[in-house]
C-alpha positions in Angstrom: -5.8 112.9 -104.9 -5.6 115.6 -102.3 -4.1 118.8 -102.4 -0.9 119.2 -99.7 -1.8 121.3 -96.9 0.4 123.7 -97.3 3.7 125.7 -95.9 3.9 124.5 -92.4 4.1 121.4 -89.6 1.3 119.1 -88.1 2.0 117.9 -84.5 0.7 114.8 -83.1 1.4 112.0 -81.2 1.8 108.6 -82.4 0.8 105.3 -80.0 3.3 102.7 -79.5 1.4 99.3 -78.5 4.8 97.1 -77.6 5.8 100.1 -74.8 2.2 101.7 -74.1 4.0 104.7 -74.8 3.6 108.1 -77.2 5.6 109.8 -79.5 5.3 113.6 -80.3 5.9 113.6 -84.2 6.2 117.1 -86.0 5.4 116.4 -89.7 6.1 118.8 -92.5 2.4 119.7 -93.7 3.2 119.9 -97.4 4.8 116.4 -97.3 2.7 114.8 -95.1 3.5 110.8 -95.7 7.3 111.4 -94.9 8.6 110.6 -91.9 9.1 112.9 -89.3 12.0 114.6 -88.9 12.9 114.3 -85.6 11.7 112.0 -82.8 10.9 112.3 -78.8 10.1 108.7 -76.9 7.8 109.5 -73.7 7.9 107.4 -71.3 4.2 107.1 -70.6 0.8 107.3 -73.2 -0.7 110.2 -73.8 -4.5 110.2 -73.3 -6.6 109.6 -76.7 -8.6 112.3 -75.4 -6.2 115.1 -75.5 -7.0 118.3 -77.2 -5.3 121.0 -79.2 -5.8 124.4 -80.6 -4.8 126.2 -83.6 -2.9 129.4 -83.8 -3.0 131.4 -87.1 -0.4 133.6 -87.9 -0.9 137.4 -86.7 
């Protein structure tokens, strides 16, 4: 079993087949499996290929 990642969120974006359409998701990173807390329905998808960075805490 893996450790939790830790204080913190993930973003992402989850693919909805029936309305070829993403959702931005904000998970909590030390609960990862829950659901998201909040939700945002776009109205279009979201390339695969999109990138993202990470920003460490100064």
């Amino acid at each position: 079993m893996k450790r939790p990642a830790g204080p913190g969120q993930l973003l992402g974006y989850g693919y909805d087949a029936a309305r070829d359409a993403s959702d931005p998701v904000i998970l909590d990173a030390a609960n990862v499996p829950d659901p998201p807390g909040a939700g945002v329905h776009l109205l279009r998808r979201v390339p695969f290929g999109l990138h993202s960075n990470w920003l460490a805490d100064q």
